[in-house]
Residue frames as a rotation matrix with the C-alpha (Angstrom) as fourth column:
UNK 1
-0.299 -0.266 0.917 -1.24
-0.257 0.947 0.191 28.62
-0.919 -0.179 -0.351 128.83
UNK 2
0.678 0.717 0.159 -3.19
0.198 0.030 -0.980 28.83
-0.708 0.696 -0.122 125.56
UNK 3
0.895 -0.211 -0.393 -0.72
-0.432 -0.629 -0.646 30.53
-0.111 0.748 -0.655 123.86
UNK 4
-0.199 -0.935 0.293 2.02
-0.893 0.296 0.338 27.95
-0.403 -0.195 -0.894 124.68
UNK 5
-0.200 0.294 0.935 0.22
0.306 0.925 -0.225 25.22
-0.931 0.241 -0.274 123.35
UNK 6
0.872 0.460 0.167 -1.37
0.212 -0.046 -0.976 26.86
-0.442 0.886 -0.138 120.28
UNK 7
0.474 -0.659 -0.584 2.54
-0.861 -0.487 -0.149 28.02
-0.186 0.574 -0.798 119.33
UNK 8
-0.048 -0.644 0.763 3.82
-0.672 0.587 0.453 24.90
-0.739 -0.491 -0.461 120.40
UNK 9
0.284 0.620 0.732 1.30
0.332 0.652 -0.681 22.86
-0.899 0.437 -0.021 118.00
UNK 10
0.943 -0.268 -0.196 2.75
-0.313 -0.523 -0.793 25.57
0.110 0.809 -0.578 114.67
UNK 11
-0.228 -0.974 0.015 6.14
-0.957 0.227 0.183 25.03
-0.182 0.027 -0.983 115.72
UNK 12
-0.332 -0.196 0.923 5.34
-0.125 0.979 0.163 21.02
-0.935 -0.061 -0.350 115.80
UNK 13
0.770 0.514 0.379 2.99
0.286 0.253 -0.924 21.74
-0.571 0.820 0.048 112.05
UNK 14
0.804 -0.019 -0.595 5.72
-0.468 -0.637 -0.612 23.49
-0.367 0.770 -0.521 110.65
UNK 15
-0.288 -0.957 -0.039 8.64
-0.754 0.201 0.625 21.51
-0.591 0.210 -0.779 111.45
UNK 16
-0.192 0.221 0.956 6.41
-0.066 0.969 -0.237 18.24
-0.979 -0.109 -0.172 110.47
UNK 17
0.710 0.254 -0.657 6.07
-0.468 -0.527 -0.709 20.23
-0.527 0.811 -0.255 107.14
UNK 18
-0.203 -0.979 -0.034 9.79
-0.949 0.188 0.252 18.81
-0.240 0.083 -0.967 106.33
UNK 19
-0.803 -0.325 0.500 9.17
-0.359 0.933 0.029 14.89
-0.476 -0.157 -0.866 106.65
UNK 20
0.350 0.935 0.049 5.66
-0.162 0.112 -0.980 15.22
-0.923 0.335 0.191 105.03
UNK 21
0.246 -0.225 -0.943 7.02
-0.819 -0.568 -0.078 16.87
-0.518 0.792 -0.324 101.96
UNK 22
-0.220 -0.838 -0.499 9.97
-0.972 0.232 0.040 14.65
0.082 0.494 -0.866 101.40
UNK 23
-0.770 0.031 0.637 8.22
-0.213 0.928 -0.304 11.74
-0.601 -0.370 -0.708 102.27
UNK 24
0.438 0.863 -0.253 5.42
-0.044 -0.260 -0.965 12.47
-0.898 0.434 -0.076 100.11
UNK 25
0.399 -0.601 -0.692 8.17
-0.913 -0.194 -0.358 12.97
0.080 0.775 -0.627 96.98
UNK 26
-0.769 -0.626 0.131 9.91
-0.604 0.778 0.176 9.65
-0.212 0.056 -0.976 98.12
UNK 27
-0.212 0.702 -0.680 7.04
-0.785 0.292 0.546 7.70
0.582 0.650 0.489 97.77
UNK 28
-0.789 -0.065 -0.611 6.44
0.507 0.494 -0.707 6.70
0.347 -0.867 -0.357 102.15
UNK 29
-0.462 0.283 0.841 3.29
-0.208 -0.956 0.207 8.04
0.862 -0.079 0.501 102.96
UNK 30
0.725 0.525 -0.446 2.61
0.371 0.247 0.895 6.24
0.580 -0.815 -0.016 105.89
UNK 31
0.105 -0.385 -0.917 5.75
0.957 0.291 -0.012 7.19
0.271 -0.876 0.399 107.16
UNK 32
-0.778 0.046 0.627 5.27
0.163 -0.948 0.272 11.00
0.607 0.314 0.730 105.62
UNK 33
0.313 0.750 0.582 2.01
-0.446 -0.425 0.788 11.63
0.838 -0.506 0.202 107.77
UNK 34
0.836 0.316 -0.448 3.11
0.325 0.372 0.869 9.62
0.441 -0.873 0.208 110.86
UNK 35
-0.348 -0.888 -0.301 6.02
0.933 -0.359 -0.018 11.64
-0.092 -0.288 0.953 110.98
UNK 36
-0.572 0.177 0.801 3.83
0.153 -0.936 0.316 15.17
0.806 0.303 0.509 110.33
UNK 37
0.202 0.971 -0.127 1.88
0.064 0.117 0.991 13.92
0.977 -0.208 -0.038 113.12
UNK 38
0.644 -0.428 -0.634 4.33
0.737 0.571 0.362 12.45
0.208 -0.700 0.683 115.47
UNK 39
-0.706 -0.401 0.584 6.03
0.433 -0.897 -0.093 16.62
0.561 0.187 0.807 114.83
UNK 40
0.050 0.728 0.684 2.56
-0.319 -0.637 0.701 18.25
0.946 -0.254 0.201 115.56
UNK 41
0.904 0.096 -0.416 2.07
0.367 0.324 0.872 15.99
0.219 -0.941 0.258 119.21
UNK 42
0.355 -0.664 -0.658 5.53
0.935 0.268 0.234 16.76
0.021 -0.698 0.716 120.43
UNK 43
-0.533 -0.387 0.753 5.37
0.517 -0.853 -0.073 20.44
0.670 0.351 0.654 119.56
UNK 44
0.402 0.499 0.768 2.83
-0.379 -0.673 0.636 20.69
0.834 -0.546 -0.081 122.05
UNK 45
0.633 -0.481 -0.607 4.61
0.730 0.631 0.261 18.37
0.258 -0.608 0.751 124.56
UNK 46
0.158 -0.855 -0.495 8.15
0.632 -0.297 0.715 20.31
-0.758 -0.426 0.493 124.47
UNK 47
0.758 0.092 -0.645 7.60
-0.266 -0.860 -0.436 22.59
-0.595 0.502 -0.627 121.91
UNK 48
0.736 -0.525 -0.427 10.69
-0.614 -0.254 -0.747 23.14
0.284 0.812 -0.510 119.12
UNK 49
-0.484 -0.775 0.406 13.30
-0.802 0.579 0.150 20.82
-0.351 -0.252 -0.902 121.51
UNK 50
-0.353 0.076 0.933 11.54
-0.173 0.974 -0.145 17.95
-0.920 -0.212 -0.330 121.00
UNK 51
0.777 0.627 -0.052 9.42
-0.127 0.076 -0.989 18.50
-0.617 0.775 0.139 117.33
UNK 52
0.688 -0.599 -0.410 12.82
-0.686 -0.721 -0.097 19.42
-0.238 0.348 -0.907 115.72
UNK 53
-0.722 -0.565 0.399 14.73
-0.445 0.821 0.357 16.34
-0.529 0.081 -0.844 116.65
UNK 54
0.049 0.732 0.679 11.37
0.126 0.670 -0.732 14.24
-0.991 0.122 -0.059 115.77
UNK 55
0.865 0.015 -0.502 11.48
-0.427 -0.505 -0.750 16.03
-0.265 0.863 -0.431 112.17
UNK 56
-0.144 -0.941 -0.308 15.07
-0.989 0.147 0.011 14.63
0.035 0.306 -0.951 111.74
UNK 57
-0.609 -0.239 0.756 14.51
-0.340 0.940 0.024 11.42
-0.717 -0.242 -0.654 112.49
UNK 58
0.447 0.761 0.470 11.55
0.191 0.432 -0.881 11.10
-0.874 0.484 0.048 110.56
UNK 59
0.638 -0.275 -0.719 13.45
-0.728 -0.520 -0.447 12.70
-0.251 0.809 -0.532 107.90
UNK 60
-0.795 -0.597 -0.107 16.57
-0.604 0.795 0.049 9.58
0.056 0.104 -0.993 108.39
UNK 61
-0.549 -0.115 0.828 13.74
-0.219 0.976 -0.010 7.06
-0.807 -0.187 -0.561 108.49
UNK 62
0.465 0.703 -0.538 12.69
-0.282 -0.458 -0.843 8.18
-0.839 0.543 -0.015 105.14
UNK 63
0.608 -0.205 -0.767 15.11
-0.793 -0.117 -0.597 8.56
0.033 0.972 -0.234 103.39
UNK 64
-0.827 -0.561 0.030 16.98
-0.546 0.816 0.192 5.07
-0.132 0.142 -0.981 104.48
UNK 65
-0.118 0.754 0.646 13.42
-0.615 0.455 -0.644 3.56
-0.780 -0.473 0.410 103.64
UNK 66
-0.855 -0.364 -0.370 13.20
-0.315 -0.202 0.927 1.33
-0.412 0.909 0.058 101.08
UNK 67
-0.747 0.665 -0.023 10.60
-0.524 -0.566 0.636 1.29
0.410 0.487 0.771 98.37
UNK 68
0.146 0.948 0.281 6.48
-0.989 0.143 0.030 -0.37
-0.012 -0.283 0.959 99.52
């Protein structure tokens, strides 16, 4: 059970890698870390089905964000 959570949580850090980045470059960091976060929680939930989509979205509510 350990080992499904502790992958789950990498799969949810790496995908959340993605919306950090580019949010971090767009100049949204609230929405850049609450999307790296809102990746990391649902990677352990449902693992890669669910972190993956979350990563996209955060990724469309970046980049239609507009500026502070």
């Amino acid at each position: 059970m350990e080992a499904v959570l502790i992958t789950g949580l990498w799969v949810g850090i790496l995908s959340g890698l993605l919306p950090l980045i580019y949010g971090l470059i767009k100049d949204q960091p609230k929405l850049a870390i609450g999307g790296f976060f809102a990746c990391a929680a649902s990677g352990v939930v449902l693992g890669a089905l669910l972190a993956f989509p979350m990563s996209g979205l955060f990724f469309y509510y970046i980049k239609k964000a507009k500026g502070k």
